[in-house]
N, C-alpha and C positions, 0 to 999 in steps of 0.2 A: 598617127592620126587620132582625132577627137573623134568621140560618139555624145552625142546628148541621151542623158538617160531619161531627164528626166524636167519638162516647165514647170515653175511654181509662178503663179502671179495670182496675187492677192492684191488688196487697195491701194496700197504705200508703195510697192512692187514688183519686179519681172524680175527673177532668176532662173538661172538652168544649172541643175546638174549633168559635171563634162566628165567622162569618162576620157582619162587622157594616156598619152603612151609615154613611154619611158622620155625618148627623141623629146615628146612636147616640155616635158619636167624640166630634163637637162637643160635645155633650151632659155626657160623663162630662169634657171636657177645662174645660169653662163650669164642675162642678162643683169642679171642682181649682183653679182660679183664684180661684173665689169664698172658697175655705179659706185662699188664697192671698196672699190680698185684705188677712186679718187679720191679716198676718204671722207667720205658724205657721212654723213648720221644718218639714221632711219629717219626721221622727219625729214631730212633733204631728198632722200630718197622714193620716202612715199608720195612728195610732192611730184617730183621727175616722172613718176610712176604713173601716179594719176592723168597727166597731161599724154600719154603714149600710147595708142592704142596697139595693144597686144593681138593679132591676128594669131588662132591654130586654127588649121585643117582640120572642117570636119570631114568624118564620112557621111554619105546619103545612104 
């Protein structure tokens, strides 16, 4: 499970830092592999990336 540690939002901006668990890591790094897999370049990759919305559980 995620924890947010921590909003930053300034002008240009919203970010959060995610406190994340091992499960969440493996997970997004299984998904990068699998993209991987098809021999994409990181630019084909970051684009696939971009368009995906990545969901982790946080905790409340």
């Amino acid at each position: 499970m995620a924890r947010i540690i921590e909003n930053i939002e300034n002008q240009s901006n919203k970010r959060r830092i995610i406190e994340m668990s091992a499960a969440d890591v493996i997970s997004i790094v299984q998904e990068y592999q699998n993209l991987k897999l098809h021999n994409k370049s990181y630019d084909e990759i970051k684009k696939i990336l971009n368009k995906v919305n990545l969901f982790i559980v946080e905790d409340i």
